[in-house]
LONU-200163 format. One line per 3 residues: number of its first residue (from 1); their letters; for each residue z, y, x of C-alpha. Coordinates in Angstrom, 3 decimals, always signed. Example, Ala and Ser with C-alpha at 12.3 -4.5 7.8 and 13.67 -1.06 7.14 Angstrom:
2
1) AS) +7.800/-4.500/+12.300; +7.140/-1.060/+13.670
% end
This chain:
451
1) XXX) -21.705/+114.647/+32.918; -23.359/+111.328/+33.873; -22.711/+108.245/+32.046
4) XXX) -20.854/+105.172/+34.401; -21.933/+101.822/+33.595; -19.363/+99.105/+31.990
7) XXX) -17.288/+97.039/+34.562; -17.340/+93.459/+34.286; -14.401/+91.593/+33.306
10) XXX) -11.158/+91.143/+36.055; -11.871/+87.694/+37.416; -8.157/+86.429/+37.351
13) XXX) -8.337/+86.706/+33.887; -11.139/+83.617/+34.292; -9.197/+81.773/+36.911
16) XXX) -6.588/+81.526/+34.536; -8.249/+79.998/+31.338; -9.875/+77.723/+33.946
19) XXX) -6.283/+76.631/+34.769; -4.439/+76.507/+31.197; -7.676/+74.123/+30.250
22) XXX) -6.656/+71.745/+33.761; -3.432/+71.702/+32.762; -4.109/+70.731/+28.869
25) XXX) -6.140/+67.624/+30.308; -3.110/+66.652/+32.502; -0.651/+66.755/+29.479
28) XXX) -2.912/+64.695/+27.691; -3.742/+62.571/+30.616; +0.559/+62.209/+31.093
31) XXX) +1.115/+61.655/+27.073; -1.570/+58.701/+26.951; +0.157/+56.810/+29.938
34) XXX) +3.240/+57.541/+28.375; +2.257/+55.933/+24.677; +0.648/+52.814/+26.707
37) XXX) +3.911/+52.296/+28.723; +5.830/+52.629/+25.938; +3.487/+50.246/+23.604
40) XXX) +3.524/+47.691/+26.909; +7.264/+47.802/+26.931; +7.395/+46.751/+23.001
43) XXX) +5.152/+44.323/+22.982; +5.912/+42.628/+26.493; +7.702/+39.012/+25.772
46) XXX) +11.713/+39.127/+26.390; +12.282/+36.784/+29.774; +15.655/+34.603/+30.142
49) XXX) +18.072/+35.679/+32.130; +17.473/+33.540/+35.473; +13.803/+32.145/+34.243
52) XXX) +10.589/+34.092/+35.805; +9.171/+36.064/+33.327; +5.378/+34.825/+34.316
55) XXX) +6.227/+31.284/+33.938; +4.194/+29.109/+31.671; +5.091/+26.279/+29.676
58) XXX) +5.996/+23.413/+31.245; +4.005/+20.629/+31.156; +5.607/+17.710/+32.011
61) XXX) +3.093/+14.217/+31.829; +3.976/+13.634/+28.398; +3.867/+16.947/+26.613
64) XXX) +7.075/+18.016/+26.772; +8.090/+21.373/+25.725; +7.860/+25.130/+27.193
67) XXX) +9.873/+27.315/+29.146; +11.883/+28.379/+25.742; +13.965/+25.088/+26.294
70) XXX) +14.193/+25.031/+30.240; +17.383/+24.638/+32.119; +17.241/+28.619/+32.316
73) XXX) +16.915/+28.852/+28.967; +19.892/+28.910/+25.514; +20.539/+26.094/+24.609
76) XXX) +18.668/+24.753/+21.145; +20.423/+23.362/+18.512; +18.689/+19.838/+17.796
79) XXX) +19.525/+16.856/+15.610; +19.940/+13.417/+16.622; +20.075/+10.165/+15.269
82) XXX) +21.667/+6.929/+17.075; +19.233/+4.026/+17.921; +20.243/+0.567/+16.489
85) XXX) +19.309/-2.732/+15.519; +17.787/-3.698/+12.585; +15.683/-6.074/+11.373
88) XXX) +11.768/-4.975/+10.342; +9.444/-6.727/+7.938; +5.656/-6.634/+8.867
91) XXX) +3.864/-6.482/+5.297; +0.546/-5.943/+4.548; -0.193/-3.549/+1.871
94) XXX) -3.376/-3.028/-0.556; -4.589/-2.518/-3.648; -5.260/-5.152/-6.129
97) XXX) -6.783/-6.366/-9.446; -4.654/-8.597/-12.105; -6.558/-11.587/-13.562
100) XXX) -5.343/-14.104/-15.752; -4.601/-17.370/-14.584; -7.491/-18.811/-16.881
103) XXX) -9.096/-17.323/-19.858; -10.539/-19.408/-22.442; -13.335/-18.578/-25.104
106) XXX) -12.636/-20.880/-28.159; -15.649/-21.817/-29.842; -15.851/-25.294/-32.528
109) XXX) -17.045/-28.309/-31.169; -18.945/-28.746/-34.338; -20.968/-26.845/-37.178
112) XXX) -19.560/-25.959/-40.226; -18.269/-23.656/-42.524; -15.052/-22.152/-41.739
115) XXX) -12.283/-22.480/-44.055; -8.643/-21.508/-42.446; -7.964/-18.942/-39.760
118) XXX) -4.065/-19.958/-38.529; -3.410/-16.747/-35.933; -2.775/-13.492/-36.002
121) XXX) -4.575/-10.713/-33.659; -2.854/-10.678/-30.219; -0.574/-13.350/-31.083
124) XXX) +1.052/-15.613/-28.201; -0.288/-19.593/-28.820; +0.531/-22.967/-27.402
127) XXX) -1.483/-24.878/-25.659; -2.240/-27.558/-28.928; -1.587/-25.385/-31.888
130) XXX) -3.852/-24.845/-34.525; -6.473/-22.123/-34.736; -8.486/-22.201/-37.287
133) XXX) -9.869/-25.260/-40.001; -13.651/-26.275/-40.426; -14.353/-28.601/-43.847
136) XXX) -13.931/-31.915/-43.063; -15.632/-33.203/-46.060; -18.851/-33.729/-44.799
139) XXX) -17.456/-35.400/-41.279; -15.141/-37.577/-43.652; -18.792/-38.909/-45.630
142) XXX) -20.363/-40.184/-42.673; -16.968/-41.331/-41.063; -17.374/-43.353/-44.273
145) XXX) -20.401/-44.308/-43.867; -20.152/-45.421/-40.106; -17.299/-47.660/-41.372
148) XXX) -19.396/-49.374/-44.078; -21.819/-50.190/-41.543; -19.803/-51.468/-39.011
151) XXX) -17.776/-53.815/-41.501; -20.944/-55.447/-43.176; -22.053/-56.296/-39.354
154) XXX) -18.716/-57.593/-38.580; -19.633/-59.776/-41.453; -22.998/-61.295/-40.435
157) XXX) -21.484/-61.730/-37.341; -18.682/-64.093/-38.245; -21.301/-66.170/-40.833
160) XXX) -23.964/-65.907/-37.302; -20.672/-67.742/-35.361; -20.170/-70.151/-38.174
163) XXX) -23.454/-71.687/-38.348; -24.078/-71.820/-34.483; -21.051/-73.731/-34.621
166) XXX) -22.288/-76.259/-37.213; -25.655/-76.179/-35.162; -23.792/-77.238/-31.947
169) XXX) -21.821/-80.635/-33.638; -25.532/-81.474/-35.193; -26.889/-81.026/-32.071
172) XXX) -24.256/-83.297/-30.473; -25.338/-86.153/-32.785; -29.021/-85.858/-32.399
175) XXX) -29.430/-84.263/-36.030; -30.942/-80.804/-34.790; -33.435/-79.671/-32.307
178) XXX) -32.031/-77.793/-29.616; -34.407/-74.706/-30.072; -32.568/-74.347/-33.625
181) XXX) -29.244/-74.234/-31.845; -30.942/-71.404/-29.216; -32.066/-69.341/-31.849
184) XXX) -29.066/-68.965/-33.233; -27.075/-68.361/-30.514; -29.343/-65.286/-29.543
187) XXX) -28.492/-63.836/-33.152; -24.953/-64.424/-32.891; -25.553/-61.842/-29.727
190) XXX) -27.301/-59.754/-31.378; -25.038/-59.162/-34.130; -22.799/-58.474/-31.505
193) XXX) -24.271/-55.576/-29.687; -24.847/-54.289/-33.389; -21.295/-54.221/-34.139
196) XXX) -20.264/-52.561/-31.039; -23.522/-50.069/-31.464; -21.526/-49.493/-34.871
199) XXX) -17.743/-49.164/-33.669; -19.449/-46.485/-31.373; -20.605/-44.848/-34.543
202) XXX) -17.759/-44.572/-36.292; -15.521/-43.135/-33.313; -17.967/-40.550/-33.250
205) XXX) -17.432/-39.896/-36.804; -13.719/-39.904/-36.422; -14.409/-37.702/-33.128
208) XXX) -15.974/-35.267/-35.299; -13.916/-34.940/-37.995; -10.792/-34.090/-35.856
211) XXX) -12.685/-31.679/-34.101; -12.702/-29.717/-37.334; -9.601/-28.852/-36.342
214) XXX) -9.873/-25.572/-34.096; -6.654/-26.136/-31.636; -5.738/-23.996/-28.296
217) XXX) -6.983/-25.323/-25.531; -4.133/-23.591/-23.403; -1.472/-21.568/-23.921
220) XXX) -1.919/-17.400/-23.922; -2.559/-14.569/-25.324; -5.331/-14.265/-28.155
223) XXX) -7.485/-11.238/-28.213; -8.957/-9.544/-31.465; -10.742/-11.753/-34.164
226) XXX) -14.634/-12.266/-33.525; -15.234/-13.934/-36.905; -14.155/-14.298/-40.830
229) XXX) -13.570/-17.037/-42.659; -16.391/-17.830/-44.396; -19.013/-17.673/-41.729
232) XXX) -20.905/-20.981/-40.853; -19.974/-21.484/-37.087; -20.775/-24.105/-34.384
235) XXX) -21.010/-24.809/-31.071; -23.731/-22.477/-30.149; -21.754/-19.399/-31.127
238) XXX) -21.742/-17.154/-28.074; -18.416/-15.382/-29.261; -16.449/-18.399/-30.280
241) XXX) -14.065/-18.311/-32.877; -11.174/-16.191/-30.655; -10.337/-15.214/-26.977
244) XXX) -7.251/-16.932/-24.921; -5.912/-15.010/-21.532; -2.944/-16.897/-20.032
247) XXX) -0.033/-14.553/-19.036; +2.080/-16.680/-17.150; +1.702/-17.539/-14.832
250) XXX) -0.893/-14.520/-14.082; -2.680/-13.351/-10.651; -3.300/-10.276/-8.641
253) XXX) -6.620/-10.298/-6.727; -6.653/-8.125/-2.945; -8.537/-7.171/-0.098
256) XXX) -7.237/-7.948/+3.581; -8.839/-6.401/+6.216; -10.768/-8.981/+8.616
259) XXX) -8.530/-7.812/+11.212; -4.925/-8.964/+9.721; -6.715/-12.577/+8.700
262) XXX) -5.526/-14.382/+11.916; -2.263/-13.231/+10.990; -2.392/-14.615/+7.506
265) XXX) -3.630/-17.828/+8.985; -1.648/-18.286/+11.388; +1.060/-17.818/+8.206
268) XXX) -0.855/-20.209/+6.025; -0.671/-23.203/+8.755; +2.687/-23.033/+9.448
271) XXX) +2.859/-23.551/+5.786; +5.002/-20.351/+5.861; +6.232/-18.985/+2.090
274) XXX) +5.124/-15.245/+2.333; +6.567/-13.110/-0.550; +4.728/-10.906/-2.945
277) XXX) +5.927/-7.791/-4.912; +3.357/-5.641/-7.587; +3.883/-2.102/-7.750
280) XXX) +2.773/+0.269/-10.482; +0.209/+3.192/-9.492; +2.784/+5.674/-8.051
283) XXX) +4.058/+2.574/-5.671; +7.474/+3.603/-7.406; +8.163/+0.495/-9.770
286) XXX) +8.495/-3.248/-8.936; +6.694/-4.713/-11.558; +7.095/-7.889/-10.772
289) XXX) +7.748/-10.323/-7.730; +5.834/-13.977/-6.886; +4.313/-15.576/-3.506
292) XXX) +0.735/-15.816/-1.728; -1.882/-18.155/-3.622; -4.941/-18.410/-1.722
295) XXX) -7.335/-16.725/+0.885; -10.847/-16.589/+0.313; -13.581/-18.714/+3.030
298) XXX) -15.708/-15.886/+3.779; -15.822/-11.914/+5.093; -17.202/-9.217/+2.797
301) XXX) -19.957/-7.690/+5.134; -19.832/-4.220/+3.077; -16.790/-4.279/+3.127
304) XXX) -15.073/-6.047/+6.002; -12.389/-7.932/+4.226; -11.690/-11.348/+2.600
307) XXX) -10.614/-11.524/-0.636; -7.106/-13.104/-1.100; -4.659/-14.107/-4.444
310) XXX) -0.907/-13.908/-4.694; +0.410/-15.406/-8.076; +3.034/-13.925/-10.686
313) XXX) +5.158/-15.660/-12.638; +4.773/-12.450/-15.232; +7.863/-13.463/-17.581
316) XXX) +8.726/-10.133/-18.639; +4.902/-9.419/-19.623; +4.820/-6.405/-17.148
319) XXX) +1.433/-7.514/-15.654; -1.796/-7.036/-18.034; -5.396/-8.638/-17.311
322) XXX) -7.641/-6.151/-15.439; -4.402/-3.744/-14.577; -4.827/-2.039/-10.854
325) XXX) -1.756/-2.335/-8.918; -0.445/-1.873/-5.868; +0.019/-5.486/-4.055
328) XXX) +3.156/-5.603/-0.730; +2.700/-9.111/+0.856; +5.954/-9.960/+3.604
331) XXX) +4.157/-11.401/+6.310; +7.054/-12.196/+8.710; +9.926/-9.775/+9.958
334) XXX) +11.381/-9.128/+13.234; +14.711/-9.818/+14.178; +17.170/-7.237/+15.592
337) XXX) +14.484/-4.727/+16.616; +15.787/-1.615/+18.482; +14.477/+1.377/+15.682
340) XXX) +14.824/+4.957/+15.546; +13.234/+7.334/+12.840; +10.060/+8.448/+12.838
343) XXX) +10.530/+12.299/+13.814; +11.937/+11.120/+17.100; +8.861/+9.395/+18.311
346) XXX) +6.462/+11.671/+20.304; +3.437/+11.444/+21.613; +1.914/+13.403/+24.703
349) XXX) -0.913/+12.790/+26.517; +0.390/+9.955/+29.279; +1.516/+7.974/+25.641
352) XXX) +4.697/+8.088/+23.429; +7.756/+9.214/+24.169; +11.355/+10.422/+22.568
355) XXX) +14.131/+12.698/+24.008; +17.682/+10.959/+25.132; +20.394/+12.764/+24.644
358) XXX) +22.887/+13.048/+27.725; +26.142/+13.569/+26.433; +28.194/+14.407/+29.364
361) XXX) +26.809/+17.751/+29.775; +24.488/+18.194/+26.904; +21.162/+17.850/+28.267
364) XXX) +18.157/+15.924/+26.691; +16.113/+13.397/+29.417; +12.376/+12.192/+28.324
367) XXX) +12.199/+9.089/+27.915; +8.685/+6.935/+27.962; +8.784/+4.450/+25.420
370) XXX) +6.715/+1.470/+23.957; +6.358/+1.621/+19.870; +5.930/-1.357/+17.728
373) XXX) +5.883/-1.938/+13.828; +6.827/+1.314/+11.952; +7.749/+1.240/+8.378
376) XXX) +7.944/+4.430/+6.093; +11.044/+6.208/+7.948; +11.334/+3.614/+10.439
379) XXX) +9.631/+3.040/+13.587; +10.293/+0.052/+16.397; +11.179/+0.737/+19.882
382) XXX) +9.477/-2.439/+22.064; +10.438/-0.802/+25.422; +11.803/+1.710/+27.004
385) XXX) +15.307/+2.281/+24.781; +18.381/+0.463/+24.387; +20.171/+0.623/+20.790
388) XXX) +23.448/+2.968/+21.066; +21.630/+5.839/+22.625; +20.864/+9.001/+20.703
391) XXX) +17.151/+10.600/+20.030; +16.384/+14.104/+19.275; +15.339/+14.006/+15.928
394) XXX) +15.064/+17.843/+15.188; +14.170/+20.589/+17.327; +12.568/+18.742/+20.029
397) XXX) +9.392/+20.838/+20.012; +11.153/+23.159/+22.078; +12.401/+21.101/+24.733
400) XXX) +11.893/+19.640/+27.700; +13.036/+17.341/+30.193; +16.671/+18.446/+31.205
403) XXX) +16.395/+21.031/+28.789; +20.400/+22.020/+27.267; +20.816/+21.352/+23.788
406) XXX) +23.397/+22.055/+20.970; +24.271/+19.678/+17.945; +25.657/+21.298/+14.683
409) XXX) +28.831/+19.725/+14.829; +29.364/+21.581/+18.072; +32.473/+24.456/+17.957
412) XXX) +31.140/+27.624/+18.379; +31.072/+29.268/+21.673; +33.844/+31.898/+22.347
415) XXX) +33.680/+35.725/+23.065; +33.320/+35.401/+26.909; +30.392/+32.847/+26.206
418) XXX) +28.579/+35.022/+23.646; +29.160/+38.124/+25.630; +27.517/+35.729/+29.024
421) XXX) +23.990/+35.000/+26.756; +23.619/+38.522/+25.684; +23.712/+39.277/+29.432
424) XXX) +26.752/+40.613/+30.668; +30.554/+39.222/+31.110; +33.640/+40.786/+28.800
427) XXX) +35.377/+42.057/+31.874; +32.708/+44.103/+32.541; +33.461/+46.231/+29.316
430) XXX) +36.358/+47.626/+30.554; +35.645/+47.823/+34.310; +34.060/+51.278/+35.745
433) XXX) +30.326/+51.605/+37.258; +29.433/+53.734/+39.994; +29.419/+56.585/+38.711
436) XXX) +33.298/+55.692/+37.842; +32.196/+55.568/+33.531; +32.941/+52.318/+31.802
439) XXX) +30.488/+49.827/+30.394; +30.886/+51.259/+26.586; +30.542/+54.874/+27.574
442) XXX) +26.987/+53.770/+30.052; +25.643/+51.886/+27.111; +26.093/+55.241/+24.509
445) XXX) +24.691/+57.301/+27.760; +21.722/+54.497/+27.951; +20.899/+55.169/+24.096
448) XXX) +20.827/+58.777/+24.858; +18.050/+58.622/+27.278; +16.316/+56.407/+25.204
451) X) +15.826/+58.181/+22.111
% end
């Protein structure tokens, strides 16, 4: 019996894996376009009813907000504030350096040994009292002495005026020669240039001996002793005997920028009073209050500013030499300036500019303006705003020009309003669709599908 060879395999069989493996592709092909639809229709932004869904933010010349508060668009709930008149100050503000009024370095007028210290450490003196007591003794001996001196030529002086006297009648009957009566009427001057050479003398000595008393030269504070009684001290002593700082009045030392100096001067030569108030550190606390002093002849090149003083009167103490504090100088104020706070002025690229509110039908309207001074929650309108009208305040990143707007005081909208914004009317809950179903029943049939 003769072998047959093997047959080969049926080709449908082939046909048939070639198909399954065209139709896997297709699935997979159909299940990617479905998971990209699907992620598109997640991710895709949510348009408002009756705005185009491609439109981009609006604009507008001074940078007013995007579609999100269009006319199209929900309204956004905003605050407002009402402009009004008020009156702002223009100060100038900077940082300053307390220094005494004068400070004094006591030091003896004369040598000697010290004998008597009358103060305490840090004790408040009078301009006058006494400090401190050098002996006298030695300024009494040639006080003395100067006195002795000028007494015995007050003596020769009166016999010199006596006998030029006689001289003169002798001379006047022929009894004398006249060079005689010369003679002595040079001594007689002599003598007296001697005496006044010695009353000189003798206020020096009395000079000296009262400036072994050690008074105040003005009245302050004095710092910490330099020297015990004891010591030999004089004039030369670079430390003095004590340290005097006057407190009151006391004065705070600024900077003011070379470009607020006109101001100031223009201030200065309408001899205007311009008020002065000293902060602590945290510019919390008034320390204490006074006026402008003085303003310095020249510009700081490094720095660009002139130096300037306001003075204190300091009663309560609450300023201390070489104390940093904060200075406020009032230059003038404006009267019955139209303001508005400062989150309602806004600035786009054509300039500033704040949103009115229209209260008729709730709508905003940008408005150019023209700012002026601005304080710390305060700003100026110059142009552009009369006082009475309200500013968006809050919120007004999102809006536009005749964007709609809600203020929180506003009711809240009813059932046939809520039911309009979430896109469809309360009627239409009840009424049937084409299909003859009503609008609860298509929404339940809607979910279905979906899921």
């Amino acid at each position: 019996m003769e072998s047959q060879p093997a047959a080969p395999a049926p080709a449908p069989q082939r046909s048939l894996s070639r198909r399954s493996l065209w139709i896997g592709s297709l699935v997979a092909l159909l299940a990617l376009a479905a998971l990209g639809g699907l992620a598109w229709s997640l991710t895709r932004p949510a348009s408002a009813p009756g705005s185009s869904a491609s439109a981009g933010p609006g604009g507008g010349g001074f940078g007013g907000g995007g579609g999100r508060g269009g006319r199209g668009a929900p309204p956004t709930t905003v605050g407002v504030a009402v402009a009004e008149r008020a009156d702002i100050p223009v100060t100038l503000e900077a940082l300053g350096t307390v220094v005494p009024a004068a400070t004094v370095t006591v030091r003896p007028q004369v040598s000697g040994v010290l004998q008597q210290l009358m103060f305490r450490e840090g004790q408040m003196v009078k301009v006058g009292q006494l400090l401190a007591q050098i002996d006298p003794r030695p300024f009494e001996m040639t006080l003395m002495q100067a006195l002795g001196q000028r007494q015995r030529d007050e003596a020769q002086l009166e016999n010199a005026k006596l006998t030029l006297q006689r001289y003169r009648t002798l001379l006047q009957q022929d009894s004398i020669a006249r060079q005689d009566v010369d003679t002595q009427a040079a001594l007689v001057k002599q003598l007296e240039g001697t005496l006044t050479t010695d009353r000189a003398n003798e206020g020096t000595a009395r000079l000296n001996l009262g400036y072994s008393r050690v008074v105040a030269p003005i009245s302050g504070r004095l710092g910490l002793r330099v020297v015990d009684i004891g010591n030999v001290v004089s004039s030369n002593d670079a430390n003095g005997i004590a340290v005097i700082t006057q407190l009151s009045p006391i004065d705070v030392e600024f900077a003011v920028p070379q470009d607020r100096v006109p101001e100031l001067q223009a201030r200065l030569h309408d001899a205007a009073a311009m008020p002065a108030t000293a902060y602590d550190r945290t510019r919390t606390k008034a320390l204490d209050s006074g006026s402008f002093a003085a303003l310095d002849n020249q510009v700081d090149t490094q720095t660009g500013t002139v130096k300037a003083k306001a003075r204190f009167a300091n009663a309560a103490q609450t300023l201390f030499p070489s104390q940093f504090v904060n200075v406020q100088l009032l230059l003038r104020s404006v009267q019955g300036a139209v303001v508005v706070p400062v989150n309602a002025l806004r600035h786009g690229g054509n300039g500033d500019y704040v949103f009115v509110l229209n209260e008729a039908d709730r709508t905003v309207s940008l408005r150019p303006v023209t700012r002026g001074i601005a304080t710390v929650d305060k700003v100026q309108i110059a142009s552009g705003l009369d006082a009475g009208q309200k500013v968006i305040t809050e919120g007004a990143d999102r809006l536009k020009d005749g964007a709609r707007v809600v203020l929180p005081g506003d009711r809240p909208a009813s059932g046939a309003a809520s039911g309009a914004r979430r896109g469809f009317r309360a009627s239409d809950a009840s009424a049937p669709g084409a299909d003859g179903a009503s609008w609860p029943r298509r929404r339940r049939a809607s979910d279905a599908a979906t899921q």
